[in-house]
N, C-alpha and C positions, 0 to 999 in steps of 0.2 A: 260670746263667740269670738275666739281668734280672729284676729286678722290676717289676710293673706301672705304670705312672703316676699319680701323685695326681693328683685332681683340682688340687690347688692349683696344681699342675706344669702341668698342660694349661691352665688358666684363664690362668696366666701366659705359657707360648707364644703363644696365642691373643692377649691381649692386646699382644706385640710385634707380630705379623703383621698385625693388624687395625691400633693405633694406633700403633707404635714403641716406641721403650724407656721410655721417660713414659708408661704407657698408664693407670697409674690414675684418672686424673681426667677423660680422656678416654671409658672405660669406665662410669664413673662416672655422666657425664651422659647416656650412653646408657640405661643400665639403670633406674637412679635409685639402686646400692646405693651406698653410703657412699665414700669415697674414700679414707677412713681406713681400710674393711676391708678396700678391695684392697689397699690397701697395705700392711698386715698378709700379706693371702693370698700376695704377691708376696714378701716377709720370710720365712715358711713356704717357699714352693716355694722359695727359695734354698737354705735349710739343710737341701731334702730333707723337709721334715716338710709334714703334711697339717695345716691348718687348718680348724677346723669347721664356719664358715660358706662356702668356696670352692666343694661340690658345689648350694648352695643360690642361687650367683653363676653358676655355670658353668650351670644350668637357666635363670636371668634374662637369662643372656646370648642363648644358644641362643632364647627367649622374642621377647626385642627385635631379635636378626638375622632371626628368619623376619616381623618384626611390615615391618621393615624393605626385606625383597623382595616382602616382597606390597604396598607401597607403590607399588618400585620396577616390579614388574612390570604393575600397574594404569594408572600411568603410562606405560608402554613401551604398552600395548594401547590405550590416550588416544589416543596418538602415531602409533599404525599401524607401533609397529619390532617385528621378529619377533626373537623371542630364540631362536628353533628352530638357527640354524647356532653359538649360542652355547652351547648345551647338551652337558652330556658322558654 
């Protein structure tokens, strides 16, 4: 049976799918955490191990992507575009 996912693991997917293989400094500026400690957290998820500040990066992240669609959705409602046929 697999084991469950670190967070450090999931922070680090996350950060390819969002910014690409370079995502810590890009992550970084989004959030505001350090870029040296995702880069640590991304070090971590490699070798499997969980980092202690990642579950605390992985909430700030989550934070600034919802901070993010209600930017973008405010905007869209500005604009008059319907996001309704874009919705899953």
């Amino acid at each position: 049976m697999a084991r469950p996912a670190l967070a450090s693991e999931t922070l680090a997917e996350l950060g390819v799918q969002i910014f690409g293989p370079d995502w810590a400094a890009s992550m970084g500026r989004l959030t505001g955490i350090n870029a040296r400690t995702l880069l640590r957290v991304k070090a971590s998820a490699a070798a499997g191990e969980e980092y202690p500040a990642a579950r605390g990066a992985l909430a700030e992240l989550v934070t600034a992507l919802n901070r993010v669609a209600g930017l973008a959705r405010s905007e869209a409602d500005r604009l008059g575009v319907s996001l309704r046929s874009h919705e899953s």
